[in-house]
RODO-2510 file (C-alpha; in nm, 4 decimals, decimal comma):
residues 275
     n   res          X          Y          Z
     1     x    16,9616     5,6838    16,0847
     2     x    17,2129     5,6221    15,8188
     3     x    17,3824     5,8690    15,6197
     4     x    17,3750     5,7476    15,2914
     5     x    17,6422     5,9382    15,0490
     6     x    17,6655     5,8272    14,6643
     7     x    17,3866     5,7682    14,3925
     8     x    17,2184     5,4777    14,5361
     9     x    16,9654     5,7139    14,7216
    10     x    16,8734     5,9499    14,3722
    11     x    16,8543     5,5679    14,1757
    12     x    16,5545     5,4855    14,3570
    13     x    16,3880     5,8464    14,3811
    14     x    16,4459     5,8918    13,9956
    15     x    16,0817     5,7539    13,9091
    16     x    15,8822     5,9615    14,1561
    17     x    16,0870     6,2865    14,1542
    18     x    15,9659     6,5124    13,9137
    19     x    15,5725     6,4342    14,0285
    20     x    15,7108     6,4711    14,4127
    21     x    15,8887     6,8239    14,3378
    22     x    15,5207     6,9223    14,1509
    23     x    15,3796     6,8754    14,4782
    24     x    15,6159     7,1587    14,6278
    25     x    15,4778     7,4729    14,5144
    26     x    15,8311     7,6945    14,6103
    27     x    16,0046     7,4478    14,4189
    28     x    15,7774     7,5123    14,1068
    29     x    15,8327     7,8734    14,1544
    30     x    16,1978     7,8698    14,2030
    31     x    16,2133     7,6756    13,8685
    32     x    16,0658     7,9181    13,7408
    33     x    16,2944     8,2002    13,8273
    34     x    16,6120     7,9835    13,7304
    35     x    16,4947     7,9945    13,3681
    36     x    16,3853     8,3271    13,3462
    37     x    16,7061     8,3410    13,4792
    38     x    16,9056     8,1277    13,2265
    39     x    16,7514     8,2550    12,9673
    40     x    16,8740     8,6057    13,0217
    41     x    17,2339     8,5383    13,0248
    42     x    17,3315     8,2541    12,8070
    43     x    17,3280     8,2825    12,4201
    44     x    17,1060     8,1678    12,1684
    45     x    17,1538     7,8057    12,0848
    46     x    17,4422     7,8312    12,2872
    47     x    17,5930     7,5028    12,4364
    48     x    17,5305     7,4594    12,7481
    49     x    17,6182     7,1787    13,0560
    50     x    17,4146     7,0527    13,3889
    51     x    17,6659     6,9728    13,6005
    52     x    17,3398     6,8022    13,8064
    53     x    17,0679     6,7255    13,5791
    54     x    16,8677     6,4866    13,7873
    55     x    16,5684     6,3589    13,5303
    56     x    16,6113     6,6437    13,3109
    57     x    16,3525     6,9396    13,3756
    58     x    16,6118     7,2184    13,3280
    59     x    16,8001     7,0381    13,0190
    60     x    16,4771     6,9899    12,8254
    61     x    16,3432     7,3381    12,9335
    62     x    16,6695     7,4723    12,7398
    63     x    16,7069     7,1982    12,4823
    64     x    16,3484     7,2943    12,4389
    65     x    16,4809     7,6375    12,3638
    66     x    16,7477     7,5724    12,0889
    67     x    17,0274     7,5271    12,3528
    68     x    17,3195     7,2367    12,2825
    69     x    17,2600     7,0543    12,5911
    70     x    17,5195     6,8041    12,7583
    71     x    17,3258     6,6336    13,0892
    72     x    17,5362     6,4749    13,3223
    73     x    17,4310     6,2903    13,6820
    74     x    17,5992     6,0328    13,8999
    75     x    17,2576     5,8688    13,9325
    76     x    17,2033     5,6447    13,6741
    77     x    16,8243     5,5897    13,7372
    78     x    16,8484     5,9849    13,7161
    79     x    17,0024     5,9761    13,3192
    80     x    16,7190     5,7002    13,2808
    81     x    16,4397     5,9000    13,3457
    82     x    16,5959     6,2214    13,1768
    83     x    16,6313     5,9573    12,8766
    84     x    16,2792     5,9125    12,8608
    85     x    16,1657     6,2462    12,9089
    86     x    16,3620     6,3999    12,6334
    87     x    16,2581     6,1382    12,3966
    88     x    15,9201     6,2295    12,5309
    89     x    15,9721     6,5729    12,4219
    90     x    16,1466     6,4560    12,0486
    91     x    16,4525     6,6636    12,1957
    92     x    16,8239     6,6235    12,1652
    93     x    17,0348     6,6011    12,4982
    94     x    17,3752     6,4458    12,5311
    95     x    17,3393     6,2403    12,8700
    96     x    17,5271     6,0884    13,0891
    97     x    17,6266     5,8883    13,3886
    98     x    17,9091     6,1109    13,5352
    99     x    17,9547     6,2582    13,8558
   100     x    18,0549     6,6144    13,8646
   101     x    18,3297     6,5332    14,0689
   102     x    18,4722     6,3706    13,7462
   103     x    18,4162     6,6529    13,4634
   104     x    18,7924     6,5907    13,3521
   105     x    18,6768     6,2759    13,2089
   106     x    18,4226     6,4698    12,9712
   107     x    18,4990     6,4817    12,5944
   108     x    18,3587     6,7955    12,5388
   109     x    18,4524     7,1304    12,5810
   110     x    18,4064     7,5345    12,5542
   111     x    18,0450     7,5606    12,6672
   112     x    17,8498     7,8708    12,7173
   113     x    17,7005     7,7877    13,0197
   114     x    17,6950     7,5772    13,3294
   115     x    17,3931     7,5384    13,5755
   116     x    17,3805     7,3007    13,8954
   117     x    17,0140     7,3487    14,0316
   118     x    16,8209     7,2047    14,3243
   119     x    17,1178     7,0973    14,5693
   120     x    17,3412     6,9223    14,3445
   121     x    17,6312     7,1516    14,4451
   122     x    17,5365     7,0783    14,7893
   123     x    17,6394     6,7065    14,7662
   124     x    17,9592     6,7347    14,5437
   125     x    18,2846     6,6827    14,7996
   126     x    18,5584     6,8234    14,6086
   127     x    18,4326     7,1968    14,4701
   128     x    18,7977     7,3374    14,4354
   129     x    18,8752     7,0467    14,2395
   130     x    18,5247     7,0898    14,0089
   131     x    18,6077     7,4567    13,9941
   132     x    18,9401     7,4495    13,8522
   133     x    18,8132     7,1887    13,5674
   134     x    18,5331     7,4337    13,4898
   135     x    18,7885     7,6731    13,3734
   136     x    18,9113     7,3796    13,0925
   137     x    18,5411     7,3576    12,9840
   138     x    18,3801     7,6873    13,0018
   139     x    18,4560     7,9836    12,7310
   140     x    18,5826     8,3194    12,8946
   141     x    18,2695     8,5072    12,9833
   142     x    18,0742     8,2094    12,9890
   143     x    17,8500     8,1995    13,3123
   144     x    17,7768     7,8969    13,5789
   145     x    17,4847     7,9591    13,7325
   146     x    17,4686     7,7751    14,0765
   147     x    17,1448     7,7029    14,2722
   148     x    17,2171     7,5946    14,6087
   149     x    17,1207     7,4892    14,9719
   150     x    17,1891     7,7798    15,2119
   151     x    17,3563     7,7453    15,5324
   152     x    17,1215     7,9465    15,6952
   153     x    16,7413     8,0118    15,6571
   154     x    16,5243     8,2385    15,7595
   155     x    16,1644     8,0806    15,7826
   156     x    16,3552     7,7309    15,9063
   157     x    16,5784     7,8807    16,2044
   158     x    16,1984     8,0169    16,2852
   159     x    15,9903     7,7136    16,2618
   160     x    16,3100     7,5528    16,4510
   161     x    16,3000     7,7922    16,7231
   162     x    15,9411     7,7802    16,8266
   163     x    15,9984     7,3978    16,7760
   164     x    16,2514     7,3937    17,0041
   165     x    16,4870     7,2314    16,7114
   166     x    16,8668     7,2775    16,6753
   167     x    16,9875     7,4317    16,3240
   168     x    17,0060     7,2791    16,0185
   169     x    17,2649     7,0148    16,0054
   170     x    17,2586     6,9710    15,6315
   171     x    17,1106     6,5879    15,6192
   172     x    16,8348     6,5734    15,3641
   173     x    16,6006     6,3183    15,3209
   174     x    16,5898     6,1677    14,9768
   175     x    16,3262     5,9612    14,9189
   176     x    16,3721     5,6693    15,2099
   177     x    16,7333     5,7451    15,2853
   178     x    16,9465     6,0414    15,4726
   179     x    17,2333     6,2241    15,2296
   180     x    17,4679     6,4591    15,3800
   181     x    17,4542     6,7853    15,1772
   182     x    17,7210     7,0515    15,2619
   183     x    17,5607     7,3908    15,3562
   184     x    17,7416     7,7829    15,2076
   185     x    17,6972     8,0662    15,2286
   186     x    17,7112     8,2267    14,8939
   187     x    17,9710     8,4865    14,9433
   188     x    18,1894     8,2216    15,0722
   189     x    18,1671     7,9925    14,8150
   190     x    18,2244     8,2025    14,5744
   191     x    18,4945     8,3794    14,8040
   192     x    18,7112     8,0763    14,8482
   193     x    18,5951     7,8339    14,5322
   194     x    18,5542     8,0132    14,2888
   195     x    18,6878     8,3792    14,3087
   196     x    19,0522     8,3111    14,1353
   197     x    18,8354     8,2221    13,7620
   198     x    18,5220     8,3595    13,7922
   199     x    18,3834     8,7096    13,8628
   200     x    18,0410     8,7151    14,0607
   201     x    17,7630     8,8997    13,8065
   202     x    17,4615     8,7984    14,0556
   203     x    17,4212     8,6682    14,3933
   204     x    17,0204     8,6582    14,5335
   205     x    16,8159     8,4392    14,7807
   206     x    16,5256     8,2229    14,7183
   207     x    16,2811     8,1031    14,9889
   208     x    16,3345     8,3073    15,2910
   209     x    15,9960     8,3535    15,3706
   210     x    15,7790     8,1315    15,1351
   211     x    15,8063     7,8610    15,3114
   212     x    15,6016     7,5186    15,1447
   213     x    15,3841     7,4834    15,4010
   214     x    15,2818     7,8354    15,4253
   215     x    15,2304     7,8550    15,0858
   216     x    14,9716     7,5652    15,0735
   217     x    14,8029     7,6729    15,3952
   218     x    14,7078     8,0019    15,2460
   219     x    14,7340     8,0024    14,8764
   220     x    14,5707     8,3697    14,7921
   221     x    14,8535     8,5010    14,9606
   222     x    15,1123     8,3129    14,7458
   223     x    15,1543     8,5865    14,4404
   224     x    15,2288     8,8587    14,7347
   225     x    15,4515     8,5961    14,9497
   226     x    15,6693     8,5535    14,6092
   227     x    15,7268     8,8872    14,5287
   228     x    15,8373     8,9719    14,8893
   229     x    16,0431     8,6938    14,8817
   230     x    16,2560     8,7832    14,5818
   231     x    16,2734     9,1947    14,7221
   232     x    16,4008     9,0210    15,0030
   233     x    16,6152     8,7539    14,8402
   234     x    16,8334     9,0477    14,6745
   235     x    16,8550     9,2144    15,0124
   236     x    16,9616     8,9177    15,2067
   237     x    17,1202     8,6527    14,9779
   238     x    17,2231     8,4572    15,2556
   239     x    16,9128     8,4158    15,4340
   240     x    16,7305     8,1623    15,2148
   241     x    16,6656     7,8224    15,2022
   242     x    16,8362     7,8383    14,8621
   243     x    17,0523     8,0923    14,7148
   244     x    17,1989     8,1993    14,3210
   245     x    17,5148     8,2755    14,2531
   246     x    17,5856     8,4027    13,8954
   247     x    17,9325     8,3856    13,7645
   248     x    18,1336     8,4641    13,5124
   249     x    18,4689     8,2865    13,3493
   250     x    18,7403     8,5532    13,3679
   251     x    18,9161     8,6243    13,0839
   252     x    19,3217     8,4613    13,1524
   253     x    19,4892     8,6847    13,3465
   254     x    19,2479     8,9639    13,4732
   255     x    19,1657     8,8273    13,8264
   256     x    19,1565     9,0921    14,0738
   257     x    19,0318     9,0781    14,4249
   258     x    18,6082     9,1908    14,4086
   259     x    18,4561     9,2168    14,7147
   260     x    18,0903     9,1242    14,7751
   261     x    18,0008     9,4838    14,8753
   262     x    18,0925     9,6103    14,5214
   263     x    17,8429     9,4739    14,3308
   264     x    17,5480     9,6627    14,3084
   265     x    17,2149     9,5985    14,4489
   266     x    17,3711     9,2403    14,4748
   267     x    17,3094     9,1748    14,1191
   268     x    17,6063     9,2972    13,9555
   269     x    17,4317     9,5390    13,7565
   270     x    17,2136     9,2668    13,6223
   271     x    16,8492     9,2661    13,6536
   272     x    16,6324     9,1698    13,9313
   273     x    16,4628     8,8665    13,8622
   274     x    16,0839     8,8758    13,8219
   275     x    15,8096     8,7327    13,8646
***
């Protein structure tokens, strides 16, 4: 099967994608926890930029919110459907038809915050490159908030084992086609992308146990499954489908070397996220 790279794939996924991703109840819950999540850390009616917006459910959940939102995908049918969701709404979001890979050729600057959710990180070649021109566009102490595939996971490698199934390779299906996502682990990508400008506040695991399937096959057990999941999650970061990393624009100057092992509880003194 083909390997399709590029926006051609998201284009004709954009009309089904938010009523396929209600269908996946971990996806609904990790939603959840990423605003909880964003909520916490970036300021009130702060501006704010998805890096990955897709058709808009995180950028209208902050726009929503009071948050200056600039929306930016390399999907065109994506921005489309965002488009008419927003106007849906009667909110205000700056969108456009940019890959990420291309944020030097945005107009706007010092935002507050950054997010990339749902494996648009995963698919972006160049994240040196995207990380140095987040240091042009982000305010010192503004945070990027990352939500990405994992390169290993825990309830996978065990369906995969009794299936007698090699590991995960990192080619996703998107709608019809194949797209190559590249697979982290979160200490390394922060480690060698992203260390030199921004500290790590947060680093946790979602989905290492609640696996969809699981979840619809026995759904009395999904409240318990969840919170085990995120006890887990800040125990073993890098054993989820998906992992957060939290991180913070150093002020010019003040890098010094921060090892994973110093921050506390892996949260970096910030909360644990909740349910």
């Amino acid at each position: 099967m083909a390997v399709t790279l590029g926006a051609n794939a998201y284009d004709a996924l954009a009309p089904d994608y938010d009523a396929q991703l209600a269908q996946n109840p971990v996806a609904v819950w990790m939603r959840a926890i990423l605003w909880e999540h964003f909520v916490s850390v970036f300021p009130p009616r702060g501006r704010i930029l998805d890096l990955t917006a897709g058709t808009g459910a995180d950028a209208c959940f902050l726009a929503a919110r009071g948050f200056r939102v600039t929306a930016l995908d390399a999907s065109a049918g994506m921005i489309v459907e965002l488009e008419k969701n927003a106007t849906r709404r009667g909110l205000q979001i700056d969108a456009r038809v940019l890959a990420a890979e291309h944020l030097s050729e945005l107009d706007v600057r010092d935002f507050d915050g950054v997010i990339s959710t749902f494996a648009g990180l995963n698919t972006i070649e160049n994240l040196p490159t995207l990380a140095r021109e987040l240091t042009t566009c982000v305010r010192p102490r503004g945070r990027v908030i990352v939500h990405a595939l994992g390169e290993f996971c825990l309830w996978e490698s065990v369906a995969n084992l009794l299936r007698h199934r090699g590991r995960r390779d990192g080619t996703m299906r998107v709608g019809a086609a194949s797209v190559a996502h590249r697979l982290y682990n979160p200490y390394t990508l922060w480690r060698d992308t992203f260390a030199p400008n921004f500290e790590l506040r947060q680093v946790y695991g979602l989905s290492l146990i609640v696996a969809p399937a699981l979840v619809k096959r026995v759904p009395t057990l999904a409240p318990a499954l969840f919170r085990a999941d995120l006890v887990l999650g800040n125990l073993f970061p890098a054993a989820g489908d998906f992992f957060v990393l939290d991180l913070e624009r150093r002020d010019e100057g003040s890098y010094t070397e921060q090892r994973p092992d110093e921050l506390c509880g892996s949260n970096g003194g910030d909360e644990t996220r909740q349910v």
